[in-house]
VMD Tcl script that builds the backbone (N, CA, C; Angstrom):
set m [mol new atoms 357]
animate dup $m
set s [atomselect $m all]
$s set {name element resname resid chain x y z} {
  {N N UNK 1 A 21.662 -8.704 -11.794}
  {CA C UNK 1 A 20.941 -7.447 -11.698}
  {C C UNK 1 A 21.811 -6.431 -10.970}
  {N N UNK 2 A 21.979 -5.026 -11.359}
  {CA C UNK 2 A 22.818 -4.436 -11.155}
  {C C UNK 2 A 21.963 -3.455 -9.962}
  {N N UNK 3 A 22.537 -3.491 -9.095}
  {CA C UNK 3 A 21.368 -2.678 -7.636}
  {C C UNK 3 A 22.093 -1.330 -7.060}
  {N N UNK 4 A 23.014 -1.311 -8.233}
  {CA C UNK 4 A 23.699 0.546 -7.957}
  {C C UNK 4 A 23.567 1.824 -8.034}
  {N N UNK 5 A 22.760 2.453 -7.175}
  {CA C UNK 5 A 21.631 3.401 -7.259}
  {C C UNK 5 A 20.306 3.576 -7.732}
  {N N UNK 6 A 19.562 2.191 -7.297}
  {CA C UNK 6 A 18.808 1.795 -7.577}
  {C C UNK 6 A 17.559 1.749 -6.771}
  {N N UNK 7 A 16.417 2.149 -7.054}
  {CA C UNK 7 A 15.583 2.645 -5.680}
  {C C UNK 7 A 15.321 0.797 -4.662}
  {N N UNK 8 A 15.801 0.767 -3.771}
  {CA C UNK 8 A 15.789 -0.660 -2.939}
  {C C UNK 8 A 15.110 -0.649 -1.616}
  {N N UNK 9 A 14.579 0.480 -1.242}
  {CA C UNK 9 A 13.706 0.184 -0.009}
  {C C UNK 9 A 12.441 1.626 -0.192}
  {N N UNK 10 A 11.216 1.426 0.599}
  {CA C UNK 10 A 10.615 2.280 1.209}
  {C C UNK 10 A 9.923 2.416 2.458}
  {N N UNK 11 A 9.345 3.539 2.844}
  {CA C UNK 11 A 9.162 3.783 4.490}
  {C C UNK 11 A 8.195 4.321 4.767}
  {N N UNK 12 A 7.155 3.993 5.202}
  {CA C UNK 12 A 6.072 4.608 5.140}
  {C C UNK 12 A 5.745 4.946 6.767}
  {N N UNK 13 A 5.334 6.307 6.995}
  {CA C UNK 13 A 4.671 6.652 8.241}
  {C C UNK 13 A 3.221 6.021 8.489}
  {N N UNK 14 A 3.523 5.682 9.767}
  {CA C UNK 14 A 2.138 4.468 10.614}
  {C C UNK 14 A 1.716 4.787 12.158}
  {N N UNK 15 A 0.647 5.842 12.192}
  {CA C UNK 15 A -0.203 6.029 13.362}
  {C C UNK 15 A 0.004 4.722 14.274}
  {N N UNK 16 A -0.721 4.155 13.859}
  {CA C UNK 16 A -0.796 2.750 14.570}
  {C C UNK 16 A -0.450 1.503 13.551}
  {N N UNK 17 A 1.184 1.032 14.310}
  {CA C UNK 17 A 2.015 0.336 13.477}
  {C C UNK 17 A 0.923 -1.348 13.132}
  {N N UNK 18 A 0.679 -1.315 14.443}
  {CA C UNK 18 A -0.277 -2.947 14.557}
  {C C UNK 18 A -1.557 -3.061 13.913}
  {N N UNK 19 A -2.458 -1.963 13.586}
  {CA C UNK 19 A -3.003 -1.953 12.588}
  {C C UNK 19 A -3.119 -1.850 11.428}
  {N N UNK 20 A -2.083 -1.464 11.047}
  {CA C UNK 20 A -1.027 -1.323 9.698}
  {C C UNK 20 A -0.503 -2.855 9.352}
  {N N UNK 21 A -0.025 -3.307 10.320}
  {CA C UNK 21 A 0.430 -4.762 9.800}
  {C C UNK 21 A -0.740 -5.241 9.621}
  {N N UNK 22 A -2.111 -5.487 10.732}
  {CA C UNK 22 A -3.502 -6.445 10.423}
  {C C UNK 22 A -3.918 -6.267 9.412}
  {N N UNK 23 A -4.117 -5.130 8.682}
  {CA C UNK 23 A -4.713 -4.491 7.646}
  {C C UNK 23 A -3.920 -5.302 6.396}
  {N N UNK 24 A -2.413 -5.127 5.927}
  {CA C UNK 24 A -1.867 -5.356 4.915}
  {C C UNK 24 A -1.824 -7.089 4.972}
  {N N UNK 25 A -1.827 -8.004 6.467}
  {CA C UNK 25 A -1.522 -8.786 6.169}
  {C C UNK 25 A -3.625 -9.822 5.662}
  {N N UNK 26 A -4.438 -8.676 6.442}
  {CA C UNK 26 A -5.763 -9.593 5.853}
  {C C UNK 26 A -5.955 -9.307 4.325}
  {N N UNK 27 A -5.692 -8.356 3.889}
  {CA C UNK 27 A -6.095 -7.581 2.752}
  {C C UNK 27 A -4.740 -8.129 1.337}
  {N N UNK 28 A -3.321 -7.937 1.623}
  {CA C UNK 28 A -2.762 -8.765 0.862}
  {C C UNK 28 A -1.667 -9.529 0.982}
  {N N UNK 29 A -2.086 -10.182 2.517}
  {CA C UNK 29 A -1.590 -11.429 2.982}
  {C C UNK 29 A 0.399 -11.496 3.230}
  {N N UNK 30 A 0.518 -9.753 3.174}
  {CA C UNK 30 A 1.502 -9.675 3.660}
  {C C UNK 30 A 2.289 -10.064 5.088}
  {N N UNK 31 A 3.745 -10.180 5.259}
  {CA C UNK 31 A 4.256 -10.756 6.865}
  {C C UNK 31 A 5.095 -9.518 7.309}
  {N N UNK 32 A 5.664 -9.434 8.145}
  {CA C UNK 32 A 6.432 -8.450 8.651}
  {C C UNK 32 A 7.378 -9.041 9.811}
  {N N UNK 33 A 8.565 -8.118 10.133}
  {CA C UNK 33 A 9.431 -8.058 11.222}
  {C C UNK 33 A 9.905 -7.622 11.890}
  {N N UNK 34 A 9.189 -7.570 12.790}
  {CA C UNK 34 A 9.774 -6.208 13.771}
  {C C UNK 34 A 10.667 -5.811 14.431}
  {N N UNK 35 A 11.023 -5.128 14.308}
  {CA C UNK 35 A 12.499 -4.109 14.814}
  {C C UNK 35 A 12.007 -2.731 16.165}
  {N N UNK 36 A 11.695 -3.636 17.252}
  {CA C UNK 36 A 11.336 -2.976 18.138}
  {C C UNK 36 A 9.611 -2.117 17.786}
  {N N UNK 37 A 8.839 -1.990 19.060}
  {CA C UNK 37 A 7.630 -1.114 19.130}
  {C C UNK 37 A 7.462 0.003 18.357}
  {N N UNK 38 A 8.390 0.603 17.243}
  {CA C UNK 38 A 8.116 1.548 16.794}
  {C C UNK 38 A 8.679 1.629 14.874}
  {N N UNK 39 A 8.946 -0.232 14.674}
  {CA C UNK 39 A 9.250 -0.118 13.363}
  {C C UNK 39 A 9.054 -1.865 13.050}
  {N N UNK 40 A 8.667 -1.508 11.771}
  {CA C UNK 40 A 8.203 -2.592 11.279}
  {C C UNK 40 A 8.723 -2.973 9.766}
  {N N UNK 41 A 8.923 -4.168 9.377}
  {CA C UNK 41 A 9.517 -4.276 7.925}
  {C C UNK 41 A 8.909 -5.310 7.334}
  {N N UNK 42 A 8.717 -5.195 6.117}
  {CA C UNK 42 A 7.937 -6.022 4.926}
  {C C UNK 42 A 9.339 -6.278 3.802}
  {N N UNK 43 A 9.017 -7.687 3.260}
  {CA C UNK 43 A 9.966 -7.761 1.909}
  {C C UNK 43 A 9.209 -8.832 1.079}
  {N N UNK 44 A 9.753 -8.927 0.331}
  {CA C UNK 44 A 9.206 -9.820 -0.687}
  {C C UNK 44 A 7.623 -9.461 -1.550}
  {N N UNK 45 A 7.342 -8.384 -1.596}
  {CA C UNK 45 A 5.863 -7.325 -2.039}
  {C C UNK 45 A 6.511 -6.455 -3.005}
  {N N UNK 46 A 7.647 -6.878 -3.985}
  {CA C UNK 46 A 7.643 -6.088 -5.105}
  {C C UNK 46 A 8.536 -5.064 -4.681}
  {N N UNK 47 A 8.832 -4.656 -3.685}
  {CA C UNK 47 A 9.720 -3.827 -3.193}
  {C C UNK 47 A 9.984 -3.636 -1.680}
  {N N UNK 48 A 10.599 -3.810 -0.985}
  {CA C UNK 48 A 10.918 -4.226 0.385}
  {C C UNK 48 A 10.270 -2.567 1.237}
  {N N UNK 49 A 10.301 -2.770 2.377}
  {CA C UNK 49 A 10.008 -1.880 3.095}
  {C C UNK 49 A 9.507 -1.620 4.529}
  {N N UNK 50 A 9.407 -0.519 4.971}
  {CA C UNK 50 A 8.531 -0.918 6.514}
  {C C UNK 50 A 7.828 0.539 6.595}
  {N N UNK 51 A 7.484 0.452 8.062}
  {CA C UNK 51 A 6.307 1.377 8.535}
  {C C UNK 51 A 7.123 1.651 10.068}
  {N N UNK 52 A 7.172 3.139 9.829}
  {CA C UNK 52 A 7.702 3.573 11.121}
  {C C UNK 52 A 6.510 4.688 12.384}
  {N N UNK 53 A 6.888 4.509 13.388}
  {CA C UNK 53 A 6.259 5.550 14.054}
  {C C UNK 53 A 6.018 6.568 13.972}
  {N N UNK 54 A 4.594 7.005 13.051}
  {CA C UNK 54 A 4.341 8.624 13.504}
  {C C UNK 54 A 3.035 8.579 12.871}
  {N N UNK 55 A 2.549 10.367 13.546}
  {CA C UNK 55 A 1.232 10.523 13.051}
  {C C UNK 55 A 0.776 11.317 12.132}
  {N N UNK 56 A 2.120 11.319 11.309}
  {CA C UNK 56 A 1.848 11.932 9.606}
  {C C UNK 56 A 1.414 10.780 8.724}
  {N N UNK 57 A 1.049 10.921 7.644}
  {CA C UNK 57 A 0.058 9.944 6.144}
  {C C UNK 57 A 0.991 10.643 5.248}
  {N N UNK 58 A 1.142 9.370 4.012}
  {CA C UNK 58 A 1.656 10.002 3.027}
  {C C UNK 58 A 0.104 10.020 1.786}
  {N N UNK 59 A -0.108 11.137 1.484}
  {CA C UNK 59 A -1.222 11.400 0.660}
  {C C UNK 59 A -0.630 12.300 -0.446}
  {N N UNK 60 A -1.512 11.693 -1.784}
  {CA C UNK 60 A -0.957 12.750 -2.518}
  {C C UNK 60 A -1.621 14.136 -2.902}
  {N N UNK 61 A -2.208 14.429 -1.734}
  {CA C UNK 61 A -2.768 15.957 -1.670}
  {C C UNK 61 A -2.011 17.021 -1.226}
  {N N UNK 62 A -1.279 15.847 -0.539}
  {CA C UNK 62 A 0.275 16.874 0.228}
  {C C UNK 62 A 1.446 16.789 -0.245}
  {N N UNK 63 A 1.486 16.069 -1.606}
  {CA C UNK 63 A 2.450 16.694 -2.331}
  {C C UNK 63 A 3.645 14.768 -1.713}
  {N N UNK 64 A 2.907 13.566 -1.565}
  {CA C UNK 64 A 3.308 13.083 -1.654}
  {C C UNK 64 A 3.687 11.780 -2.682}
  {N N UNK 65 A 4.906 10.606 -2.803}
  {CA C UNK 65 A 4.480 9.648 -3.998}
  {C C UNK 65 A 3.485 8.438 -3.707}
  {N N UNK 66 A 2.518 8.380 -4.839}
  {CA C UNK 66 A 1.899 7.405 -5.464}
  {C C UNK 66 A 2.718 5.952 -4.938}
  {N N UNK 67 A 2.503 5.115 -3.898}
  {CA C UNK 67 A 2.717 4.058 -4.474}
  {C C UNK 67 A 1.205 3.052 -5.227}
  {N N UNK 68 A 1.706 2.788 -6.360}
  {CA C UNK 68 A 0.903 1.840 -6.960}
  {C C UNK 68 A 1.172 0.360 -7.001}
  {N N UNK 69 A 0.020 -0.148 -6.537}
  {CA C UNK 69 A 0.091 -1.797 -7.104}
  {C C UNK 69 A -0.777 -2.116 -8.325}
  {N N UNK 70 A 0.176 -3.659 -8.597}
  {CA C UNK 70 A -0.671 -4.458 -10.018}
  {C C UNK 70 A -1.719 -5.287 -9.059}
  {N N UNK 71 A -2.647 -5.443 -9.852}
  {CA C UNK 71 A -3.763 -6.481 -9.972}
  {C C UNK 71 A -4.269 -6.736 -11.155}
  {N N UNK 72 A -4.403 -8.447 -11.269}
  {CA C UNK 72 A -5.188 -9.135 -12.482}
  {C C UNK 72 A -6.658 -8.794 -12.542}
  {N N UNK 73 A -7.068 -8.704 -11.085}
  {CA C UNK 73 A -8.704 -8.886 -10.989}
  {C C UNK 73 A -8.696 -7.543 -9.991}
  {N N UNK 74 A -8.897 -6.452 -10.452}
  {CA C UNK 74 A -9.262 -5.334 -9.566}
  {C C UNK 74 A -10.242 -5.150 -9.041}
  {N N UNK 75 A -11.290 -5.491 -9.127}
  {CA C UNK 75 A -12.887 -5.829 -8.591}
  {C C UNK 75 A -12.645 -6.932 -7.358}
  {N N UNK 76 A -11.680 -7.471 -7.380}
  {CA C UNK 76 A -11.766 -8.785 -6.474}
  {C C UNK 76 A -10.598 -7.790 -5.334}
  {N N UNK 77 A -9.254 -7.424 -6.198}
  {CA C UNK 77 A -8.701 -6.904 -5.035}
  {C C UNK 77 A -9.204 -5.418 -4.172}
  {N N UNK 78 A -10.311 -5.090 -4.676}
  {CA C UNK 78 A -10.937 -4.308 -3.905}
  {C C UNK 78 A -11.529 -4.446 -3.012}
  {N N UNK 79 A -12.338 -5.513 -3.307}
  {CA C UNK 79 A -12.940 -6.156 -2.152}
  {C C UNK 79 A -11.881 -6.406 -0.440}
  {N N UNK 80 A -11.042 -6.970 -1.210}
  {CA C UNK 80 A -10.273 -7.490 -0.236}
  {C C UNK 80 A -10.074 -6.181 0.330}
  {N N UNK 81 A -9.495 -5.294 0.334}
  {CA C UNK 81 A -9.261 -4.202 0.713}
  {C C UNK 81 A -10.250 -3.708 1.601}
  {N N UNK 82 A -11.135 -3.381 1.291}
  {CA C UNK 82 A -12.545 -2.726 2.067}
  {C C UNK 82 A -12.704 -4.100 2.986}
  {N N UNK 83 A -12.544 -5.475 3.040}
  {CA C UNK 83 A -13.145 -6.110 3.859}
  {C C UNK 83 A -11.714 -6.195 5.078}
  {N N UNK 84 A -10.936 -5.483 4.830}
  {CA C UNK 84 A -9.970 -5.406 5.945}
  {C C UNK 84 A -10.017 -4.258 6.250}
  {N N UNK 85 A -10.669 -3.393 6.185}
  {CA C UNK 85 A -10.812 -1.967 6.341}
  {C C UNK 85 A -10.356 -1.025 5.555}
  {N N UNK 86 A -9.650 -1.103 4.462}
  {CA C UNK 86 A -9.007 -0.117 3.943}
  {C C UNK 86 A -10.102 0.973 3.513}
  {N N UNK 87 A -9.984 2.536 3.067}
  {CA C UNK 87 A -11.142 2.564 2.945}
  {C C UNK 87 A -10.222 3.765 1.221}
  {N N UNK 88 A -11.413 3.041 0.070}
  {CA C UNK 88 A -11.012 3.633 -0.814}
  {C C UNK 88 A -11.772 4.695 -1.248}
  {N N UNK 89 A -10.659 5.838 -1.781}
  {CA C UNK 89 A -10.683 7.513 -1.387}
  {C C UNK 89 A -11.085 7.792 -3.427}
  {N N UNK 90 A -10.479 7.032 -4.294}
  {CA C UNK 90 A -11.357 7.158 -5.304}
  {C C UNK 90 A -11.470 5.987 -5.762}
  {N N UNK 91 A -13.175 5.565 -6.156}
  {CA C UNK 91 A -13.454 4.357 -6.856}
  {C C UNK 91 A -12.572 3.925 -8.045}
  {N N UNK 92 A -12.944 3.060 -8.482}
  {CA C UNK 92 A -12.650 2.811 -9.796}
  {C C UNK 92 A -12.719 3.624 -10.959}
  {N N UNK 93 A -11.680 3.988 -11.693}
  {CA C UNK 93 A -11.529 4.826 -12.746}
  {C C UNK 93 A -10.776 4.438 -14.171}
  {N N UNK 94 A -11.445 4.561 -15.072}
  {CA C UNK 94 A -10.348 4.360 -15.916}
  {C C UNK 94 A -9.393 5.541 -16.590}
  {N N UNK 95 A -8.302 4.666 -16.969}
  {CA C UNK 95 A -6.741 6.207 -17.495}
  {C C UNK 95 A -6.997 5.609 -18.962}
  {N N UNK 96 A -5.884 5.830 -19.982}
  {CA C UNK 96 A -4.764 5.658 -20.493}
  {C C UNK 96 A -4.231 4.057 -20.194}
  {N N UNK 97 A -4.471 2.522 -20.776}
  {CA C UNK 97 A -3.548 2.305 -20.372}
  {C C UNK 97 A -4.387 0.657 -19.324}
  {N N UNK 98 A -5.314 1.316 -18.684}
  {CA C UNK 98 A -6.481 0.808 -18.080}
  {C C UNK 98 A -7.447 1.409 -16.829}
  {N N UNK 99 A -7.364 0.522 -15.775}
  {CA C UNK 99 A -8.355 1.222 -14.785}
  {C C UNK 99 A -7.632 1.039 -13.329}
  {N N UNK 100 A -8.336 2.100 -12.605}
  {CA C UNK 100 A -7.637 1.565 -10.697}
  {C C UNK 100 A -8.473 2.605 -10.387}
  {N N UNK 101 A -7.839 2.231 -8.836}
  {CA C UNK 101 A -8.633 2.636 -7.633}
  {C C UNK 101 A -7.126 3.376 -6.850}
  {N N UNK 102 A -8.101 4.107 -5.899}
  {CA C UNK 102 A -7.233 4.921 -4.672}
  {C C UNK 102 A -7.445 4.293 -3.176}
  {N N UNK 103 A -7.107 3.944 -1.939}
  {CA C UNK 103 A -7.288 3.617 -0.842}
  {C C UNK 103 A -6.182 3.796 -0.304}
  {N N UNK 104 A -6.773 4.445 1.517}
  {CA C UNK 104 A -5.875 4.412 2.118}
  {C C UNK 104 A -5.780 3.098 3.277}
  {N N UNK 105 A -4.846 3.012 4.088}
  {CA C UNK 105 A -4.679 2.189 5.065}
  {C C UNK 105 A -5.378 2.496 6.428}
  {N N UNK 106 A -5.111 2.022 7.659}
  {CA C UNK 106 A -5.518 2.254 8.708}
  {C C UNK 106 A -4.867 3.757 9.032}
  {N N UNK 107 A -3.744 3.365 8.477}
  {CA C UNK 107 A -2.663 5.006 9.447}
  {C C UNK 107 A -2.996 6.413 8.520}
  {N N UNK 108 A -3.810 5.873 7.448}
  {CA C UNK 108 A -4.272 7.307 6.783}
  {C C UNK 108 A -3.503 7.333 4.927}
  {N N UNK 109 A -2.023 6.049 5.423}
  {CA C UNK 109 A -1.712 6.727 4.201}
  {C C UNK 109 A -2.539 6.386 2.681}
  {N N UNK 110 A -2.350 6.404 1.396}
  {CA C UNK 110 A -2.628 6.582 0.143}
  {C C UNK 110 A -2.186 5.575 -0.604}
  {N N UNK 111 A -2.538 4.754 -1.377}
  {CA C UNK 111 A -1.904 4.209 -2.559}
  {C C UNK 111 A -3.031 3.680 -3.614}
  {N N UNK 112 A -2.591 3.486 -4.460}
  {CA C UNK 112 A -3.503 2.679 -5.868}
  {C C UNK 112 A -2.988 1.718 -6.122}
  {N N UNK 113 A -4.225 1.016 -6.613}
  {CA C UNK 113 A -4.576 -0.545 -7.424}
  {C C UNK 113 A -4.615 0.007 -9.065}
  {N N UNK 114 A -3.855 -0.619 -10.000}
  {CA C UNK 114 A -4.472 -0.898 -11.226}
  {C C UNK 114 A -3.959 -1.974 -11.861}
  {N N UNK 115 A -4.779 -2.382 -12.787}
  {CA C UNK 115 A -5.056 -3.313 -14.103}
  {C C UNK 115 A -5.145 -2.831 -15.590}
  {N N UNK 116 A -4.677 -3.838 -16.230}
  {CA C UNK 116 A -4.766 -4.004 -17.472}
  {C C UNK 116 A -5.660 -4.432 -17.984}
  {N N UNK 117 A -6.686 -5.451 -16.922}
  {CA C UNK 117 A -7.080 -6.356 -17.342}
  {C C UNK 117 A -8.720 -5.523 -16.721}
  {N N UNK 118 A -9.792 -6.159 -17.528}
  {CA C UNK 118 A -11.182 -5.417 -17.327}
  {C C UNK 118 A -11.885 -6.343 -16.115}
  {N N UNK 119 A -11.530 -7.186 -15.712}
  {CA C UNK 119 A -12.068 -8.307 -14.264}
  {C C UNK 119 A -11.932 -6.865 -13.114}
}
mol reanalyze $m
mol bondsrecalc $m
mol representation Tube
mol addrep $m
């Protein structure tokens, strides 16, 4: 696999880094490693990354990117979500293609769930 200018990490701003990790790791059983009180890193989730100190959100009202995840069973990974607190900003919808959802994290930021699949 050729990894030469190839998008290989992202960074997401995190109010509160430790609730950011509780959240991702009840909800989708993610781990992390920390690099001192004010940064945190995830890998192996489809695309590597961490969560740094501050009290900006990436939302896309402000003109920020979408990250999206897959799910087989979107009804189920919703759940999970809301029962770790996440709190989702638009229900379930269908596109083009299939259906998802919007939720943010503890620190405010934004991302979507979708499926292919009608579960």
């Amino acid at each position: 696999m050729n990894l030469h200018e190839k998008i290989n990490y992202v960074e997401f701003p995190a109010r509160d880094i430790a609730a950011t990790k509780a959240f991702f790791k009840a909800a989708l059983g993610w781990t992390f490693e920390d690099f001192g009180p004010e940064y945190t890193a995830f890998s192996d989730e489809g695309l590597d990354g961490g969560f740094f100190k501050s009290n900006l959100a990436a939302v896309t009202e402000n003109g920020s990117a979408l990250i999206v995840f897959y799910s087989k069973e979107l009804g189920q990974t919703q759940a999970k979500i809301e029962n770790a607190g996440g709190i989702i900003k638009k229900p379930i919808f269908s596109f083009p293609g299939g259906r998802r959802f919007h939720f943010t994290d503890p620190s405010g930021n934004e991302y979507a769930v979708w499926s292919d699949n009608e579960a």
